[in-house]
Steps between C-alpha positions, in 0.01 A plus 500: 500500500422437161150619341413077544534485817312814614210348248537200736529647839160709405337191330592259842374854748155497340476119511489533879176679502177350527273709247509837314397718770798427714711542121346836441628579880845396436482682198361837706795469742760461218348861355549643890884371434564658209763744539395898406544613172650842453267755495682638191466184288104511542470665171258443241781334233554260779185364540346167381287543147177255571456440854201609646673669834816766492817285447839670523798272415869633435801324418894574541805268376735435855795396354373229241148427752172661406363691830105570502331724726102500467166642676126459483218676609310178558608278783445105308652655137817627757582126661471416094756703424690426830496119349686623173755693663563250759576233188661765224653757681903477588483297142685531184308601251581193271411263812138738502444480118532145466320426817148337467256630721320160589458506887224755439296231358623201707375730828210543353514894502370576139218291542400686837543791332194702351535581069649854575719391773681182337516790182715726748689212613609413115555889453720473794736228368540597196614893637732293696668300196428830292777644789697221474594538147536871538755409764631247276591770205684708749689223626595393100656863495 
């Protein structure tokens, strides 16, 4: 699937429920989903400068598809992340640089977000495109 139509699959799933509690749910049991991180990639340079809770995200090229792996020691800020992976991960990383990042705002996420969360959630996208292009240059090579 492209990066689109995961935006679109997420954007129609949280149009099925009735208010945010029920979102922030979904969002719970997408963190419960998320596959485990190594235990070796938990390192300090792979966590997420400006988000309030421990983010650990880690990137590898699979062929010419970006592969992320990523944990958090808070249980709403880990469905997040589950949400990113689930639209950039298995991606090339020109498909993830050019992508826009839009269905956060038409679910209404950001704005259910409090200041230092939605701040996390933009730290977490740009590490992501900030992967993307590393993955890019190594690619080019």
């Amino acid at each position: 699937m492209t990066i689109k139509e995961i935006q679109q699959e997420i954007i129609d799933e949280f149009s099925m429920f009735e208010d945010w509690m029920e979102r922030y749910e979904y969002i719970i049991e997408l963190g419960r989903s998320l596959p485990l991180i190594n235990e070796s990639y938990k390192l300090d340079e792979n966590l997420i400068k400006g988000c309030q809770s421990k983010v650990w995200l880690h990137s590898e090229l699979n062929q010419d598809r970006v592969q992320f792996s990523a944990d958090s020691d808070a249980i709403l800020t880990k469905g997040i992340v589950a949400l990113l992976l689930r639209v950039f991960s298995e991606q090339s990383p020109k498909d993830i640089l050019e992508a826009d990042t839009e269905f956060i705002n038409e679910i209404g996420l950001k704005e259910h977000l409090s200041p230092t969360r939605a701040n996390g959630l933009v730290s977490m996208v740009k590490q992501i495109k900030l992967y993307a292009l590393a993955q890019q240059a190594k690619l080019a090579k």
